[in-house]
MIDOSE-1310 file (N, C-alpha, C; in nm, 2 decimals, decimal comma, always signed):
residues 162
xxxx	-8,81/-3,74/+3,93/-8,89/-3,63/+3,96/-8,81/-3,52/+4,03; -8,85/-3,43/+3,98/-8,75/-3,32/+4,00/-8,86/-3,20/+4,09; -8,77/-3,12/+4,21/-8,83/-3,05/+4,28/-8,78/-2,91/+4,31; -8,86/-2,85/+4,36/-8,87/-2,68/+4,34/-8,72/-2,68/+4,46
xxxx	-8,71/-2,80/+4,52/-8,56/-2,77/+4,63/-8,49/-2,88/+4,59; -8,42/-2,90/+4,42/-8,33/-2,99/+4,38/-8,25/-2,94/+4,41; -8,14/-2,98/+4,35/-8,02/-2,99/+4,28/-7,98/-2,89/+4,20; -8,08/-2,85/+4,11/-8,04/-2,71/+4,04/-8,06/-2,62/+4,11
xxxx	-8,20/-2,60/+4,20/-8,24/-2,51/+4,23/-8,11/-2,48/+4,37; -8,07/-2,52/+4,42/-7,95/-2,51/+4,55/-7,85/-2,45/+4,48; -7,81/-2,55/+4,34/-7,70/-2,50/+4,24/-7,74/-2,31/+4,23; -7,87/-2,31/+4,15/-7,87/-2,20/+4,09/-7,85/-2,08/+4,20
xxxx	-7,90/-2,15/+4,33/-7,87/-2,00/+4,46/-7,74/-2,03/+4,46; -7,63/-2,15/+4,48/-7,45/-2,11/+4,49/-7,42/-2,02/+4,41; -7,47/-2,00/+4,29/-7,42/-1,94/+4,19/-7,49/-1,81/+4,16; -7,60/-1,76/+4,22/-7,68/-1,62/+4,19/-7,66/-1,60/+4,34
xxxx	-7,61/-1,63/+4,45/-7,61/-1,58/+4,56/-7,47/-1,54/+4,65; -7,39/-1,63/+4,60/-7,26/-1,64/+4,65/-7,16/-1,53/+4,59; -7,17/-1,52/+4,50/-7,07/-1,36/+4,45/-7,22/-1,24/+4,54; -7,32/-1,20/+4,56/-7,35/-1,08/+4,60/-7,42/-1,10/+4,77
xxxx	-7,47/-1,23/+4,81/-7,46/-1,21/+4,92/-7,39/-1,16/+5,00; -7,46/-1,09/+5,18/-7,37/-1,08/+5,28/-7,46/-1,11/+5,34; -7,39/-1,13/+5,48/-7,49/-1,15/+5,61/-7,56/-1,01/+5,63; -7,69/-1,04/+5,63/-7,77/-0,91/+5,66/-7,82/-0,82/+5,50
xxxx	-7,74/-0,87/+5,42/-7,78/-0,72/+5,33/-7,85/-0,82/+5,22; -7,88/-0,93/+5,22/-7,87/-0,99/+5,09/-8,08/-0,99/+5,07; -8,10/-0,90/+5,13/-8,26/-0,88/+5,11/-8,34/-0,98/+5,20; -8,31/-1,07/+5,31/-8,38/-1,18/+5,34/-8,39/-1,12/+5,50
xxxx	-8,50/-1,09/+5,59/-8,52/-1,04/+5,65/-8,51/-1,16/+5,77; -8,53/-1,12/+5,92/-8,58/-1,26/+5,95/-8,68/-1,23/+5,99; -8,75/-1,34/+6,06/-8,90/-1,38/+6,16/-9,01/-1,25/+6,16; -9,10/-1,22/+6,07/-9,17/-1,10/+6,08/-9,36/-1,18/+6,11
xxxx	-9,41/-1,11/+6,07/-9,57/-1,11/+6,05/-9,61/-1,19/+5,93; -9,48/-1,19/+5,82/-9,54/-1,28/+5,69/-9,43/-1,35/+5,66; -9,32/-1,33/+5,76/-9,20/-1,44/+5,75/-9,19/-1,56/+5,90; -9,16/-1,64/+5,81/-9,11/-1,77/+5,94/-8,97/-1,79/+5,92
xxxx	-8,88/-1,85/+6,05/-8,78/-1,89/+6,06/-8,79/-2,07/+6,01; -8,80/-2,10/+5,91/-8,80/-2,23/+5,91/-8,68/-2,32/+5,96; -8,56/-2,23/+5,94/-8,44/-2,32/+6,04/-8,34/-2,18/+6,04; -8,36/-2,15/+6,13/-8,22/-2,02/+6,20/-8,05/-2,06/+6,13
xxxx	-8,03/-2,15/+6,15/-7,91/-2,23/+6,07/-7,91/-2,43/+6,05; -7,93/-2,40/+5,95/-7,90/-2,54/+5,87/-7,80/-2,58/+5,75; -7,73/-2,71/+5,82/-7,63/-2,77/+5,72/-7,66/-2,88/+5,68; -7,56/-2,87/+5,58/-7,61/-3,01/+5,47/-7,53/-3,01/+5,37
xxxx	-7,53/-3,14/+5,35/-7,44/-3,19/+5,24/-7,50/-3,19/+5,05; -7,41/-3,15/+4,95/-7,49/-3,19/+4,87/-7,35/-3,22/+4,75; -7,42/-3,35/+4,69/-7,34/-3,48/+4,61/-7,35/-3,38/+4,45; -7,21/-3,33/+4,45/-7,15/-3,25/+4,28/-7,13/-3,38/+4,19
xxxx	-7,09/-3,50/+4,24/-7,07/-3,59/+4,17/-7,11/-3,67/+4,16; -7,07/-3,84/+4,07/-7,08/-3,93/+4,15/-6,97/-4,05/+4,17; -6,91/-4,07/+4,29/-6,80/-4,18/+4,21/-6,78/-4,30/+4,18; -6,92/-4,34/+4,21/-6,95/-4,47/+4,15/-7,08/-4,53/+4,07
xxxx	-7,02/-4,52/+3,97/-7,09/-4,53/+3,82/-7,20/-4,65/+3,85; -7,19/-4,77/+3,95/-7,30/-4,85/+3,91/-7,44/-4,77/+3,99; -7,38/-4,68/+4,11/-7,51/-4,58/+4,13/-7,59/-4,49/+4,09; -7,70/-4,57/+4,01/-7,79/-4,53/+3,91/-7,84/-4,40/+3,99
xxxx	-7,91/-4,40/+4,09/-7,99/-4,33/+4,18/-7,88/-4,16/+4,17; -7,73/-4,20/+4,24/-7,66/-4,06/+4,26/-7,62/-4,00/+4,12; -7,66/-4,10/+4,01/-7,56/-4,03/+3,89/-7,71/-3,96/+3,84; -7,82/-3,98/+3,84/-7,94/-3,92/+3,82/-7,92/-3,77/+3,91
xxxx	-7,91/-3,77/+3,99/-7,89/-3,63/+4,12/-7,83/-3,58/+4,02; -7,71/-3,61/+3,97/-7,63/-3,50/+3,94/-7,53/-3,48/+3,78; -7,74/-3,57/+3,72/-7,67/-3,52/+3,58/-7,66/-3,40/+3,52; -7,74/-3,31/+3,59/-7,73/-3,16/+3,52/-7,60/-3,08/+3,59
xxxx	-7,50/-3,11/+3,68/-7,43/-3,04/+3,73/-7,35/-3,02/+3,66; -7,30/-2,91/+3,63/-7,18/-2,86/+3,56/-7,04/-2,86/+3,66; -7,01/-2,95/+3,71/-6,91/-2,99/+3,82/-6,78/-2,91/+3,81; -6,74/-2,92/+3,66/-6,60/-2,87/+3,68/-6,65/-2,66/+3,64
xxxx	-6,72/-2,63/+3,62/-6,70/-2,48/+3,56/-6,77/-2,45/+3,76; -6,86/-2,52/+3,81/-6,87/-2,48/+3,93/-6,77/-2,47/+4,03; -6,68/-2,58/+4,00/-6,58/-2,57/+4,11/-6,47/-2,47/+4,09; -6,42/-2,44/+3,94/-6,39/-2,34/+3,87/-6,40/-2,24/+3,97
xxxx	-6,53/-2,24/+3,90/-6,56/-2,08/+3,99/-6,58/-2,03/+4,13; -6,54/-2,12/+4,23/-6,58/-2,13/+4,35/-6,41/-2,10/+4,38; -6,30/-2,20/+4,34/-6,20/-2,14/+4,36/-6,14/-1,98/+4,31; -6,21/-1,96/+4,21/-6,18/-1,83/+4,13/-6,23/-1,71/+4,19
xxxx	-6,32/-1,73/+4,26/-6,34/-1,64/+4,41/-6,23/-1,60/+4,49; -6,18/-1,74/+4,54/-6,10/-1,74/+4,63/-5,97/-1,66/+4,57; -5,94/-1,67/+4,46/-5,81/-1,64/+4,40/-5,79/-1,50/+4,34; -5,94/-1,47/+4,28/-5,96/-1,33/+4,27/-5,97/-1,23/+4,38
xxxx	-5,93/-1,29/+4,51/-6,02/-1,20/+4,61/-6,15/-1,16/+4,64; -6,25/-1,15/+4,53/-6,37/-1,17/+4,58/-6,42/-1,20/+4,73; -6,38/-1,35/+4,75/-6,39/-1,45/+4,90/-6,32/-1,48/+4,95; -6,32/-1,51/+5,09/-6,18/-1,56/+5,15/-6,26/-1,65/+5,15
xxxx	-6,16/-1,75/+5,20/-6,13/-1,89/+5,23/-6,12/-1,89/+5,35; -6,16/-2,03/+5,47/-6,11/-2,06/+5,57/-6,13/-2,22/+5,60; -6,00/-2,22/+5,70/-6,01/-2,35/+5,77/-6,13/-2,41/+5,78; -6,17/-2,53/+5,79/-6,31/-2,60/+5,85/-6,27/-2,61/+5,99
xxxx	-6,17/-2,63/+6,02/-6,14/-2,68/+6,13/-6,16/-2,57/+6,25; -6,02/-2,48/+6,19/-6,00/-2,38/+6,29/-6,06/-2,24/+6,28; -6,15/-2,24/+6,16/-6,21/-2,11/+6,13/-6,13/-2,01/+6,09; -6,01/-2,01/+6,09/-5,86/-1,93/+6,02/-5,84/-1,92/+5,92
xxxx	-5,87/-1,77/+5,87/-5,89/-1,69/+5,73/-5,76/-1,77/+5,66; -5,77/-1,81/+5,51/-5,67/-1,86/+5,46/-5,59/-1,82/+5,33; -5,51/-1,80/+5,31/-5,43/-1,73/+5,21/-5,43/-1,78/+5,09; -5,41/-1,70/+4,97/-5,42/-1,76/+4,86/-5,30/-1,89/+4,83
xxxx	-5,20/-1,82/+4,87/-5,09/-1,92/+4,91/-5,14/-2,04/+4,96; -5,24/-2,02/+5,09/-5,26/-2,14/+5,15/-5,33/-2,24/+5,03; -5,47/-2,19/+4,98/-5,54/-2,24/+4,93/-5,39/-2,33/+4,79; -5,37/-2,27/+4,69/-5,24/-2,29/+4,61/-5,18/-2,45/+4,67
xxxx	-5,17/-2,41/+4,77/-5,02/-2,49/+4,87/-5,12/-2,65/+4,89; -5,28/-2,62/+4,88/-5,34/-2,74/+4,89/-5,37/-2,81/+4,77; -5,41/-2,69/+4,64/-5,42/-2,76/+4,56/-5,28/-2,83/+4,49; -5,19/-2,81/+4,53/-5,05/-2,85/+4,45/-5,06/-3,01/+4,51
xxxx	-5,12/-3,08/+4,65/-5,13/-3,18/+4,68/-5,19/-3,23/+4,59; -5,09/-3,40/+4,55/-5,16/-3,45/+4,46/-5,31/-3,51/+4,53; -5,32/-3,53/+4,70/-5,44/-3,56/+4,73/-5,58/-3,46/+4,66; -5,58/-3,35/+4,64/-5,69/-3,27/+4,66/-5,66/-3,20/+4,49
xxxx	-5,68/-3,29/+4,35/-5,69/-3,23/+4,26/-5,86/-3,17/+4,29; -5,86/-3,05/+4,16/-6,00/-3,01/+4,16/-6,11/-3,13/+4,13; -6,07/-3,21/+4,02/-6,15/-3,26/+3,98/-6,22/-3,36/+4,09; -6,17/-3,42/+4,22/-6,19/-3,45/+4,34/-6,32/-3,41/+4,45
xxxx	-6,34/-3,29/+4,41/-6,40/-3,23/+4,49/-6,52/-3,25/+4,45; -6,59/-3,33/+4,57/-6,75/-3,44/+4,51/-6,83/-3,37/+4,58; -6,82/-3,32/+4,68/-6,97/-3,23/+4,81/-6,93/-3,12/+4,82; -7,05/-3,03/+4,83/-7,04/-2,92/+4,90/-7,13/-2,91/+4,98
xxxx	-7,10/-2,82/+5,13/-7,18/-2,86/+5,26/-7,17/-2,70/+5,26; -7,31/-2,67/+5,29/-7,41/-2,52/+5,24/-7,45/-2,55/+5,41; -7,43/-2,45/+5,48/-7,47/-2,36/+5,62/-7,57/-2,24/+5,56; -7,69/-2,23/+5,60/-7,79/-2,17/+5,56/-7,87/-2,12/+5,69
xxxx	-7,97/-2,01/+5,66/-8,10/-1,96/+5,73/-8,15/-2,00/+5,59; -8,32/-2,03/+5,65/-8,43/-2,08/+5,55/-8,54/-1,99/+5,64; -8,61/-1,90/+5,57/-8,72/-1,80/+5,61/-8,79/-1,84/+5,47; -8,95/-1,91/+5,51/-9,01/-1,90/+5,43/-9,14/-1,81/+5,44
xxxx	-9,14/-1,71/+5,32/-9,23/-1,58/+5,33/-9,39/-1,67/+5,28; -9,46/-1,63/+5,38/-9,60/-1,69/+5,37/-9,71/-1,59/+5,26; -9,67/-1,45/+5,21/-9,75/-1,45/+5,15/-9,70/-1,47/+4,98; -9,60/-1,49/+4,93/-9,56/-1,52/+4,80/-9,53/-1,70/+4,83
xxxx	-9,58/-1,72/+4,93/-9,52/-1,93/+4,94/-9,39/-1,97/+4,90; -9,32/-1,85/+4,88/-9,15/-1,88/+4,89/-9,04/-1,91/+4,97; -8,94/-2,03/+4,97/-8,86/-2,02/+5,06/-8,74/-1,97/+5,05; -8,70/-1,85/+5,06/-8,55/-1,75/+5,08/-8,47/-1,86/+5,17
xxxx	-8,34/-1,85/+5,10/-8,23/-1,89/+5,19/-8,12/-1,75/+5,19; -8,08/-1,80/+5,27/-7,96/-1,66/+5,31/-7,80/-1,76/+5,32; -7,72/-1,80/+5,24/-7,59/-1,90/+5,24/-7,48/-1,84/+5,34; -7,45/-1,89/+5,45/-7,33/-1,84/+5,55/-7,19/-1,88/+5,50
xxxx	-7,25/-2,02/+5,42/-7,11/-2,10/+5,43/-7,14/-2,20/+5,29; -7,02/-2,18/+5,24/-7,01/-2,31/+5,13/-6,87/-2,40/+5,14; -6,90/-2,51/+5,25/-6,74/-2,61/+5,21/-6,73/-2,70/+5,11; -6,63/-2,65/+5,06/-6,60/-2,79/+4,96/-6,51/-2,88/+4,99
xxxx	-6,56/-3,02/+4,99/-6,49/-3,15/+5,02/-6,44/-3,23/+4,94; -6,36/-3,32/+4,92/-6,31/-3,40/+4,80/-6,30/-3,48/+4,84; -6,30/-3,62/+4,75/-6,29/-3,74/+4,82/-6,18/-3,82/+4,86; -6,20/-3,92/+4,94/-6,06/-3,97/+5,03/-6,11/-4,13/+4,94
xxxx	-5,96/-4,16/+4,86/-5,99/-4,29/+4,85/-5,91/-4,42/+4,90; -5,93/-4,52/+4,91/-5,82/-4,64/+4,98/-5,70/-4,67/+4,87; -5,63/-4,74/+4,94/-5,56/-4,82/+4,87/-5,63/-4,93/+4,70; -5,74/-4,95/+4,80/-5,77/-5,06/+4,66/-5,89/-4,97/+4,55
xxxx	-5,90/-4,82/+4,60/-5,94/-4,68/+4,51/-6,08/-4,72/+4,53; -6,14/-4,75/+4,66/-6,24/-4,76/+4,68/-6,30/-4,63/+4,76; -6,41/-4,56/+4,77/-6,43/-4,42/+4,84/-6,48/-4,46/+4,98; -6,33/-4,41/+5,03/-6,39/-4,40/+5,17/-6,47/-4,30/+5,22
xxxx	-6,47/-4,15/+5,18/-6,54/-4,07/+5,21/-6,48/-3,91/+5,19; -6,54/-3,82/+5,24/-6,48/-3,70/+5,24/-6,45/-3,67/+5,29; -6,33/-3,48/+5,25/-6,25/-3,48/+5,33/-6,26/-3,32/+5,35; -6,30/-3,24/+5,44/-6,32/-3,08/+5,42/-6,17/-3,01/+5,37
xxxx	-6,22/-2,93/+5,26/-6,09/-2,88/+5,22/-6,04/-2,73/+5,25; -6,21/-2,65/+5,25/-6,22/-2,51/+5,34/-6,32/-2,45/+5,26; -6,38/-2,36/+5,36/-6,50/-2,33/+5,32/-6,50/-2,13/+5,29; -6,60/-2,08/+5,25/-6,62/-1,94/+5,15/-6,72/-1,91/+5,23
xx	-6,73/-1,80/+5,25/-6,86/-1,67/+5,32/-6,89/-1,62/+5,21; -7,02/-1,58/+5,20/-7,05/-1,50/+5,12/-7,00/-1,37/+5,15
C-alpha cells in the first residue's frame, strides 16, 4: 500500500525541489492563519536500496527507485557547480576535488550509496490539506560492510543545500 508520503512522493520532491529550492524563496511560507508548522526541522533517513535480497519488506520500499540515475544526479550537482557539498561532520564547504578524492576510494563507489537523510521544515497548509516541505539538507550515505560482507551500516559521505 502505497502513500501520499512514500517513497516516490519524497523521491519526486529530491528531484523537483533540489535543483530550484533555497531557504526562503522556494514558495513555502512559515506558521500563518492557514499554515501550521508541523515540524520546524526534521530528519530522517530514507532506504535508495536494498542490500539484502532475502528482505522482502525493504526490496518492496524500493522497487520504483531509479537508484543509479538518482545518485547520478545528485553528484552531478555537485560537479556541475549547481550545489556545494559539505562535510557531515564539520559542516566545511567541500571541493570538487574533495568530493573526486572520495569517490576514487575504493570504500565509497557510487553504486554504495544506500540512504539518504533529508533535513526538512513540514508546514501543512489547512486550506488545500497539503503538506509543503521546504529540503535544507540531502546526505548521502553508503554502506559499511565487514569482513564476512555483511552490512554493518552507514556511513555519511556529505551532504547538498539546496
Amino acid at each position: 500500500m502505497k502513500t501520499a508520503f512514500g517513497i516516490l512522493g519524497i523521491l519526486a520532491v529530491l528531484l523537483l525541489c533540489l535543483p530550484g529550492c533555497e531557504d526562503n524563496k522556494s514558495g513555502i511560507s512559515k506558521e500563518d492563519a492557514n499554515t501550521t508548522v508541523w515540524a520546524d526541522t526534521i530528519i530522517y533517513d530514507v532506504l535508495i536500496s536494498n542490500p539484502d535480497s532475502i528482505d522482502e519488506w525493504a526490496t518492496t520500499k524500493v522497487k520504483d527507485v531509479r537508484h543509479k540515475k538518482m545518485v547520478d544526479d545528485l553528484f552531478e550537482l555537485v560537479y556541475s557547480g549547481k550545489k556545494k557539498a559539505y562535510h557531515y561532520y564539520t559542516n566545511k564547504e567541500l571541493s570538487i576535488a574533495d568530493i573526486k578524492e572520495m569517490e576514487a576510494d575504493a570504500a565509497f563507489p557510487r553504486n554504495r550509496v544506500g540512504k539518504l537523510q533529508f533535513t526538512e521544515t513540514w508546514l501543512y497548509d489547512k486550506n488545500t490539506s497539503e503538506l509543503k516541505k521546504q529540503i535544507h539538507s540531502i546526505l548521502l550515505a553508503y554502506e559499511l560492510y565487514n569482513d564476512s560482507n555483511q552490512l554493518r551500516g552507514y556511513k555519511a559521505a556529505f551532504y547538498i543545500k539546496p
